[in-house]
NUMARGU-388650 format. One line per 3 residues: number of its first residue (from 1); their letters; for each residue z, y, x of C-alpha. Coordinates in steps of 0.25 Angstrom, whole numbers, plus 2048, in hexadecimal, padded with zeros to 3 digits. Layout:
// NUMARGU-388650
NUM = A = Z:Y:X | ...
END
This chain:
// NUMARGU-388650
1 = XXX = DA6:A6F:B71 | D9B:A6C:B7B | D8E:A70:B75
4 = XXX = D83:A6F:B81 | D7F:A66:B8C | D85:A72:B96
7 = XXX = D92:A71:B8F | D92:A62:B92 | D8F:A64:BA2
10 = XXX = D99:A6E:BA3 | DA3:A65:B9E | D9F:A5B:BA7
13 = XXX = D9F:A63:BB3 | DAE:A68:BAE | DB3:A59:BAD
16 = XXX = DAD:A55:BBA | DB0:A60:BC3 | DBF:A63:BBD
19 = XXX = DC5:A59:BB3 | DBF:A4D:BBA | DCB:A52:BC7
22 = XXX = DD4:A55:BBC | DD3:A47:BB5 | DD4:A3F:BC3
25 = XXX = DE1:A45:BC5 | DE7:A42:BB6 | DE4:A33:BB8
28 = XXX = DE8:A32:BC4 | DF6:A37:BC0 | DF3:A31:BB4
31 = XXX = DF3:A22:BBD | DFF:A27:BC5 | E08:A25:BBA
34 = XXX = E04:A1A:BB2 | E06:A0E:BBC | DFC:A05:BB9
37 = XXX = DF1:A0D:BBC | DF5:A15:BC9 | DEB:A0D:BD0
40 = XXX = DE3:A16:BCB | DE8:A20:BD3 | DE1:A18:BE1
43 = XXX = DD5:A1E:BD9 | DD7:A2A:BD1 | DDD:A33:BDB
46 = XXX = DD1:A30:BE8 | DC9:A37:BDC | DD0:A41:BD9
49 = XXX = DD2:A44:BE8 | DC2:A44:BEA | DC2:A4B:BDB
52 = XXX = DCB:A56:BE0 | DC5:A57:BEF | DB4:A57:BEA
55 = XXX = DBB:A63:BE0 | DC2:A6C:BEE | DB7:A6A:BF6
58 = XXX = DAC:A73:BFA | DA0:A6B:C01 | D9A:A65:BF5
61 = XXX = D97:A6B:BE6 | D95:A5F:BE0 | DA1:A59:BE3
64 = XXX = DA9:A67:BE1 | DA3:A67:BD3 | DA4:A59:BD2
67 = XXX = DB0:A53:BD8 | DAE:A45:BDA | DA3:A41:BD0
70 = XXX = D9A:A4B:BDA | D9D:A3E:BE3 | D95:A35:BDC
73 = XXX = D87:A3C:BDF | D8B:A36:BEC | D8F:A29:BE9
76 = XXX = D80:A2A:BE2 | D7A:A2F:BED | D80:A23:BF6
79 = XXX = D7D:A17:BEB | D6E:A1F:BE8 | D67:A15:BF2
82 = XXX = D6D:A08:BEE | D6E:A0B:BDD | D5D:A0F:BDF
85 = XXX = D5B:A03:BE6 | D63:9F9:BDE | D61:9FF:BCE
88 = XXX = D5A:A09:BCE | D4C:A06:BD4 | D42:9FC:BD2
91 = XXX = D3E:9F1:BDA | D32:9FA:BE1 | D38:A06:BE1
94 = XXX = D40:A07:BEC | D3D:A10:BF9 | D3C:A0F:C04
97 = XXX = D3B:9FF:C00 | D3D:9FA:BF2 | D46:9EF:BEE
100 = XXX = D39:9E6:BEF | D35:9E9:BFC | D43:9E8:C01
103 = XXX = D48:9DC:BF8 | D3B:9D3:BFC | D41:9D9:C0D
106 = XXX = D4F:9D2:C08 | D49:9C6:C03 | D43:9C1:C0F
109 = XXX = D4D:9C4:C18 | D56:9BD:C12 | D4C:9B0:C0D
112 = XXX = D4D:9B2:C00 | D41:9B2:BF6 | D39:9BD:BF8
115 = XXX = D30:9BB:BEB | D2D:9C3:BE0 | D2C:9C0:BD1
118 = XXX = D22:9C3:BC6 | D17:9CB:BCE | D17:9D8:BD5
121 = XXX = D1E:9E5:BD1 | D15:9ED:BD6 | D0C:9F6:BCE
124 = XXX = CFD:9EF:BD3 | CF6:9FB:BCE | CFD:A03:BD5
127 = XXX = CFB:A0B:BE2 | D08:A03:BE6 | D01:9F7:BE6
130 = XXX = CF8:9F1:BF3 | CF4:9E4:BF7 | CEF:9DB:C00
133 = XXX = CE3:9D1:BFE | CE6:9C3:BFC | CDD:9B7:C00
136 = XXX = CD6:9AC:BF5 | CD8:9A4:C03 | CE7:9A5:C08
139 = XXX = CE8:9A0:C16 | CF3:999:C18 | CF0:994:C26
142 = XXX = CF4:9A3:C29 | CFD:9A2:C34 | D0E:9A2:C34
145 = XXX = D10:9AE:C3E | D08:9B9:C43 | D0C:9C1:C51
148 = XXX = D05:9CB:C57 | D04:9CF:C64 | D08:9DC:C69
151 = XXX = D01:9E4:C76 | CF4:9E9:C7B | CED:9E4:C87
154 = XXX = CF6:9EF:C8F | D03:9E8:C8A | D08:9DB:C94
157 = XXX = D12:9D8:C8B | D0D:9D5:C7D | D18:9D2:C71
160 = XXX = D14:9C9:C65 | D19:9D0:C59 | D1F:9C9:C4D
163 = XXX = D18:9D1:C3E | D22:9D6:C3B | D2D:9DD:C42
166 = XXX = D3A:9E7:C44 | D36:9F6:C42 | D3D:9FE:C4B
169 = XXX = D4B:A02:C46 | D56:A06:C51 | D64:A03:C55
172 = XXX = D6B:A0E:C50 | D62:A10:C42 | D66:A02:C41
175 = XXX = D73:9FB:C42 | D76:9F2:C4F | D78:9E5:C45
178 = XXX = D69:9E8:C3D | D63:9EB:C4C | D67:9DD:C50
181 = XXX = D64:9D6:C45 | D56:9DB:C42 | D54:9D4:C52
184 = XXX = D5C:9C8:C4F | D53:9C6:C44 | D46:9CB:C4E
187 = XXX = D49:9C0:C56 | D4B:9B5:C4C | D3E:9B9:C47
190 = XXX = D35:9BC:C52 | D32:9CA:C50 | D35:9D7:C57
193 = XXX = D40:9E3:C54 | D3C:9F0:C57 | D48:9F8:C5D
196 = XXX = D46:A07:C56 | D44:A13:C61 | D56:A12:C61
199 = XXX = D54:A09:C6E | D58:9FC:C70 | D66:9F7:C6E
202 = XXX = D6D:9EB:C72 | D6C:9E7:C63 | D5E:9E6:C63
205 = XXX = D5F:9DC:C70 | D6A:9D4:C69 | D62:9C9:C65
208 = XXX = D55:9C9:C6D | D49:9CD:C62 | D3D:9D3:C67
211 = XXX = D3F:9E2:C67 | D35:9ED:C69 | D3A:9F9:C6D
214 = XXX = D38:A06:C68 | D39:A14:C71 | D38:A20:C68
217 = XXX = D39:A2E:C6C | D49:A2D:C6F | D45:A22:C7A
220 = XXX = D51:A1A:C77 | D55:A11:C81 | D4C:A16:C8C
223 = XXX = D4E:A25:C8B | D52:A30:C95 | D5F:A38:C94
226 = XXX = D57:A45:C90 | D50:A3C:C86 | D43:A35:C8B
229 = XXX = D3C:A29:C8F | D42:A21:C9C | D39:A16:CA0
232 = XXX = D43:A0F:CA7 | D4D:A0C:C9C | D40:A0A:C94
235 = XXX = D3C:9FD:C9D | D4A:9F8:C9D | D49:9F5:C8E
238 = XXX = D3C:9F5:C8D | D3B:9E9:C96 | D45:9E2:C8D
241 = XXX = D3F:9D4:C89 | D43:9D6:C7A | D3B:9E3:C79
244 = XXX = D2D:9DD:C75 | D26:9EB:C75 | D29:9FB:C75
247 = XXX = D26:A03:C6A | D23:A12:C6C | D29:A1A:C5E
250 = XXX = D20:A25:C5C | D25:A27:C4D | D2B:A1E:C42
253 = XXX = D27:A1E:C32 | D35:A25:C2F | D34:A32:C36
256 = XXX = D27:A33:C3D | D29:A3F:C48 | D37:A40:C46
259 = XXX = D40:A3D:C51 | D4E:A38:C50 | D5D:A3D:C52
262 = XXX = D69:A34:C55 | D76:A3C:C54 | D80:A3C:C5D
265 = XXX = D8B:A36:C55 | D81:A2A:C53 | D7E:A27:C62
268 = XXX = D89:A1C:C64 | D8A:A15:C72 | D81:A09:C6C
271 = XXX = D76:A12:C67 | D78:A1C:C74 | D75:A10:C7D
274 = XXX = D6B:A09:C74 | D62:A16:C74 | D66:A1D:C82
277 = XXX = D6E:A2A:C7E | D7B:A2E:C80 | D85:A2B:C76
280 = XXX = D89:A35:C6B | D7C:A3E:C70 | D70:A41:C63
283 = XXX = D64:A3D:C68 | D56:A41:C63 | D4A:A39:C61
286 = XXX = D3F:A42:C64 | D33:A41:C5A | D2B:A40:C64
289 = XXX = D2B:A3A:C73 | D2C:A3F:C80 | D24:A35:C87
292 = XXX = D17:A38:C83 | D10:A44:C7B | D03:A3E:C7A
295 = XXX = CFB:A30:C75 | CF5:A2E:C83 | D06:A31:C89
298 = XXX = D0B:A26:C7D | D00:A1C:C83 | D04:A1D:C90
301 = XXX = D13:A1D:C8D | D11:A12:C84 | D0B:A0A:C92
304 = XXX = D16:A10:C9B | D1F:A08:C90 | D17:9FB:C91
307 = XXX = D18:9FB:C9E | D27:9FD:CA0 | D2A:9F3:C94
310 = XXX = D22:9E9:C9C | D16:9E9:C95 | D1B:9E9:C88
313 = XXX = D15:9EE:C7B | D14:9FB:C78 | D12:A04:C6B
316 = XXX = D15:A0F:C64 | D19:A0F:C55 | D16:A1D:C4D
319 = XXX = D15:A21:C3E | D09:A28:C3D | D09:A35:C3B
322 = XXX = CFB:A3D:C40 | CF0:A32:C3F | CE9:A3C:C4E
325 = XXX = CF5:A36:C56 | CF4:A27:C53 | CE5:A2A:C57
328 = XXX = CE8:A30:C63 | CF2:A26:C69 | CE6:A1C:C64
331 = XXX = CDB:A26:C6F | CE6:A26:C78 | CE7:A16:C78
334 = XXX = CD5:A17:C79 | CD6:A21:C84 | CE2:A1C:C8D
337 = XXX = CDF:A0D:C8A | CEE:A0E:C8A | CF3:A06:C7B
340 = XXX = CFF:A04:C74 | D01:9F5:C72 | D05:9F9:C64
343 = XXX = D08:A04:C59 | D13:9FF:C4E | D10:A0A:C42
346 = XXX = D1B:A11:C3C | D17:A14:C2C | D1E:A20:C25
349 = XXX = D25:A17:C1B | D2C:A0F:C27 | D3A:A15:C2D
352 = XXX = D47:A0E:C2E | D4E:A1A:C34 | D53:A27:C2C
355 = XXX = D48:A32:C2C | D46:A41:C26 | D42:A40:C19
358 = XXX = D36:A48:C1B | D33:A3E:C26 | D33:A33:C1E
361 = XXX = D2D:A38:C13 | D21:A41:C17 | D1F:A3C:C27
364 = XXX = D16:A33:C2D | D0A:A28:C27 | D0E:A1D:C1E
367 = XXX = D0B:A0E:C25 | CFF:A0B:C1E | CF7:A18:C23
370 = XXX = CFD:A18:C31 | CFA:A0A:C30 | CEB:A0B:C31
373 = XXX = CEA:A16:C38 | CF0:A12:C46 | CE7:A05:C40
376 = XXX = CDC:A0D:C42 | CE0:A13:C4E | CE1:A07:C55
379 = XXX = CD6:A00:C51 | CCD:A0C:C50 | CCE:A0D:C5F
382 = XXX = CCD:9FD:C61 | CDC:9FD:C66 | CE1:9F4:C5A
385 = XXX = CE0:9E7:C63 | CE9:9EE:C6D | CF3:9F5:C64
388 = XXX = CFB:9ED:C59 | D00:9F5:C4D | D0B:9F3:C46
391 = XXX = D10:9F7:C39 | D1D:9FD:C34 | D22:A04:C26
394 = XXX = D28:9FC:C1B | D24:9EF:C20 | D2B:9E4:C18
397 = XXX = D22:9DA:C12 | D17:9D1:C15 | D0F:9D7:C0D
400 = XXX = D10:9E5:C14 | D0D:9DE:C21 | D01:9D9:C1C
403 = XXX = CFC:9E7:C19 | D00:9ED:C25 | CF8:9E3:C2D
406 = XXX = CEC:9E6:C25 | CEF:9F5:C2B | CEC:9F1:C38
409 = XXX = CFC:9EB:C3A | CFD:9E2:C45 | D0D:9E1:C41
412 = XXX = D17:9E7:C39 | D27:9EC:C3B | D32:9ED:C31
415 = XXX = D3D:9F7:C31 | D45:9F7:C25 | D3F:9EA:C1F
418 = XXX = D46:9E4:C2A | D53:9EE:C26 | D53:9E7:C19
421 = XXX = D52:9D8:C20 | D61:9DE:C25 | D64:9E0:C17
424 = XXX = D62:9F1:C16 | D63:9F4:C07 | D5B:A01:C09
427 = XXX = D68:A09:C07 | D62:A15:C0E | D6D:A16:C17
430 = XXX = D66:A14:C23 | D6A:A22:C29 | D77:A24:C25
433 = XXX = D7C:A1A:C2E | D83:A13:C1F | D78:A08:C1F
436 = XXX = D7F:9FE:C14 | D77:9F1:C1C | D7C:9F4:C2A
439 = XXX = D6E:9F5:C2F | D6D:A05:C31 | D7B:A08:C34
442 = XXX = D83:A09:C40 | D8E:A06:C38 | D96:9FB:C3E
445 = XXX = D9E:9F8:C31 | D8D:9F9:C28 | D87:9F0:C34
448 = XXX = D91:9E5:C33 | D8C:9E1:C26 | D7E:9DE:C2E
451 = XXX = D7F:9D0:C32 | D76:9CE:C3E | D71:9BE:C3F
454 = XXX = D70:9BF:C2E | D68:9CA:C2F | D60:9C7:C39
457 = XXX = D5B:9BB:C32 | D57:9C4:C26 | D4F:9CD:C2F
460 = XXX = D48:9C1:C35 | D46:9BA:C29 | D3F:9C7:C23
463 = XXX = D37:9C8:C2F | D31:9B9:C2C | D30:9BB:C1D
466 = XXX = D29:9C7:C1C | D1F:9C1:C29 | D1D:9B5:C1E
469 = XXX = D19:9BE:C13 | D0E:9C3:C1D | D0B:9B6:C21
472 = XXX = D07:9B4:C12 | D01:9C0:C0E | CF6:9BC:C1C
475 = XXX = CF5:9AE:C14 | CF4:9B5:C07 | CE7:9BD:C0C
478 = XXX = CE2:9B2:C13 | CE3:9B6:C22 | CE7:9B2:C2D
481 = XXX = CF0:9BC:C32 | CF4:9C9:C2D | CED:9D1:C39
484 = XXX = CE1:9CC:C2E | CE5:9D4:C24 | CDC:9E1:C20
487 = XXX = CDD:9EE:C1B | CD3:9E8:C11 | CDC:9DD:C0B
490 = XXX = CE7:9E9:C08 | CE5:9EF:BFA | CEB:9FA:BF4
493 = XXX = CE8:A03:BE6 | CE5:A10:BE6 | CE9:A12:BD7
496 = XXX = CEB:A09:BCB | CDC:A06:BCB | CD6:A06:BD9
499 = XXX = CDA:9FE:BE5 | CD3:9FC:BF2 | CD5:9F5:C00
502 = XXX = CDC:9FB:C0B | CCF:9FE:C14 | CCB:A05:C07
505 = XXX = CD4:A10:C07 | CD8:A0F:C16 | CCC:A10:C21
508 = XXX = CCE:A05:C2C | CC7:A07:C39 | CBE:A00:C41
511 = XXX = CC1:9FC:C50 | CBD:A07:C59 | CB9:A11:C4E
514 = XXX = CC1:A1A:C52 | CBB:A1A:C5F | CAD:A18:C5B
517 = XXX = CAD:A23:C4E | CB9:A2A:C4B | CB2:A34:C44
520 = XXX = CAE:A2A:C37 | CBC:A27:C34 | CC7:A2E:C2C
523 = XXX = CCE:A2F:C3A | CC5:A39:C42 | CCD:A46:C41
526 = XXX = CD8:A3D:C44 | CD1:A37:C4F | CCB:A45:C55
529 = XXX = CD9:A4A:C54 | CDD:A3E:C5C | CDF:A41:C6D
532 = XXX = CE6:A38:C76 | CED:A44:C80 | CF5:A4A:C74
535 = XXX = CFA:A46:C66 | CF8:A53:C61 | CF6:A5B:C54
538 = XXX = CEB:A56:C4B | CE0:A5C:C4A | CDC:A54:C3E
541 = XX = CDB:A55:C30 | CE9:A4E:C2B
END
């Protein structure tokens, strides 16, 4: 008689490691010899087969111990993404988007009703819950479109930019079918597709929608054989009408000062010719460039680009990291006279790619800070009428645009809310090349089931919607453009019983204050640290 919980487990782990083999086989002789069910036999005997082989084999102890029910922890493991997102959690749960964020994405890309019953589920008392301030006086004169226009006085080629765009997400990270059916859809909309630092394919140019080009440190597409920058090749692509601007990647919200490694076995002829390396070969992305080593280098480099791309726009986009760096590229712009025609801000939360964990989870300033401090930068040192910001990391609603431009946003980009417009079911896939949707694979078979005029009308179709929903919210506060909206109009709590305006827990500065005062704000050890020859170590307090 079995008297204890111990005696229980032993006698499961007796039936599951040994009788569980030894029954398989008796049924499956047992189904040879009565007729009627020897078709059993087409499923009892792979069974035993894997039962017997998971028993003999040495590599794993689970499934040693276990033979074949060891299997189903993997079977788990591989269904773990898809029963949380469909059973098991709540409509606000999800991470990195919840099934609302990403369900509201769906609905307008496909035209369907994207309201929501019976209130908000939010929890208002919260420290989850922000807001923006809404007008007794709607104006809905407010206009249809906005654009803004993109290019210092030192740019002779300006770009008017769309709201909302394409963040950069490259061929390669990206199937060829989701690279040109996020340009399809660019061009049917009016708006611009950033290419990724993996260079610029043929599928980007497949269907002519404004493209800005991104150069990271791996100088992809305008590289040297040893691995650095070749101004010729640049001004061959550079000079390409359908590339709009150039976009100089310093660092990206996934893996800020982290470089990249392609292996070999992934370097197909495509990518090879695409990114300009040898086929088969691993190339590195350095985390750092080799064509300048200090802000007042950057600047100049950045012109040398301008002027090869024939007079182009010219930025750098960055996830901030030491707050004395963005300062000192803002001295070397005062000092040089030499600016950027604009920075797009990379927040920590953003990230398309795969990335280190620790990377992800404990590197680089979420949007909202990084936000406001190159904010501050800019318009600290009176450069903000020059220097257009944009705004990337989790951008998917009109909503969030609206509080990015009360940032200091002049734009916004969208990476994976533009993944969902493809149909990604946030399988979490993306970097095992097993991406179910086709749209992070390099699967022929996964990407076939991407069809590229359909999707590319979802992706437009978001694009429009979501630049509607801002369009309401600027007639909703009574404005007549989103550039209109303040940090003061944005409202957040602090706890359950206390909530203030954004310029109450966030300082905003002045034109020139910077210049004129450093020392009275919360940035002058920052600012002291700050030298235009060198990034340097900070000297500040962190």
């Amino acid at each position: 008689m079995i008297h204890n919980r111990a005696d229980w487990r032993d006698s499961a782990e007796l039936f599951t490691r040994f009788v569980l083999p030894l029954v398989l086989l008796a049924l499956s002789a047992l189904f040879a010899w009565v007729g009627w069910l020897r078709w059993g036999l087409l499923v009892t005997l792979p069974l035993l087969a894997i039962a017997l082989w998971d028993f003999f084999q040495r590599k794993h102890t689970l499934r040693r111990n276990y033979p074949l029910l060891a299997r189903v922890r993997w079977l788990m493991e591989d269904l773990r993404p898809y029963l949380r997102a469909y059973v098991v959690e709540g409509d606000l749960e999800g991470r990195p988007f919840n099934h609302d964020e990403r369900a509201l994405v769906y609905a307008r890309s496909k035209g369907q009703l994207d309201s929501h019953p019976f209130g908000t589920e939010l929890d208002v008392y919260s420290d989850e819950y922000e807001w923006l301030a809404h007008s007794i006086v709607p104006n809905a004169e407010a206009p249809t479109e906005w654009r803004v226009d993109v290019g210092s006085r030192q740019c002779t080629k300006p770009y008017s930019a769309a709201l909302l765009n394409i963040s950069a997400m490259s061929f390669g990270s990206l199937s060829a079918n989701a690279i040109m059916a996020l340009n399809k859809g660019a061009a049917a909309g009016g708006f611009y597709h950033d290419t990724g630092e993996g260079g610029l394919s043929r599928y980007h140019r497949a269907h002519g929608g404004d493209l800005v080009w991104e150069i990271g440190s791996g100088y992809f597409g305008c590289r040297t054989e040893d691995g650095g920058f070749d101004p010729a090749k640049f001004a061959d692509t550079a000079q390409i009408d359908q590339v709009r601007m150039v976009e100089i990647k310093l660092s990206q919200g996934a893996k800020p000062g982290h470089g990249g490694v392609l292996p070999g076995e992934k370097v197909t002829e495509e990518i090879a010719a695409t990114r300009g390396v040898a086929v088969g070969k691993t190339v590195v992305s350095p985390p750092c460039h080799s064509a300048f080593r200090t802000p007042i280098e950057l600047l100049e480099w950045a012109a040398q680009l301008r002027e090869l791309s024939g007079g182009k726009p010219v930025g750098i986009k960055l996830c901030v990291g030491k707050p004395h760096e963005v300062f000192a590229i803002a001295k070397a712009m005062v000092e040089t006279g030499i600016v950027l025609d604009y920075i797009v801000v990379d927040g920590a939360e953003g990230g398309t790619g795969a990335a280190p964990v620790e990377f992800s989870n404990r590197v680089g300033m979420p949007l909202r800070e990084g936000l406001i401090l190159v904010r501050n930068a800019l318009v600290g040192t009176r450069l903000k009428d020059q220097v257009k910001v944009a705004a990337a990391g989790k951008v998917h609603s009109g909503a969030g645009m609206a509080m990015n431009f009360g940032l200091g946003a002049d734009w916004c980009n969208a990476g994976r809310a533009f993944m969902f417009a493809l149909g990604c079911v946030q399988s979490m896939k993306c970097h095992t090349d097993r991406c179910p949707t086709g749209v992070a694979t390099q699967d022929a078979t996964r990407q076939r089931g991407l069809v590229v005029p359909e999707k590319s009308e979802r992706v437009a179709r978001f694009q429009r919607h979501t630049l509607h929903a801002l369009r309401e919210m600027v007639v909703a506060m009574g404005l007549d453009n989103p550039w209109q909206i303040e940090p003061c109009h944005i409202s957040e709590r602090q706890n359950s019983a206390r909530s203030d305006s954004i310029d109450r827990i966030y300082h905003f500065l002045a034109p020139g204050e910077l210049l004129d005062a450093p020392g009275g704000t919360q940035y002058a050890d920052h600012w002291d640290a700050a030298r235009a020859d060198t990034f340097g170590e900070a000297t500040c307090r962190q």
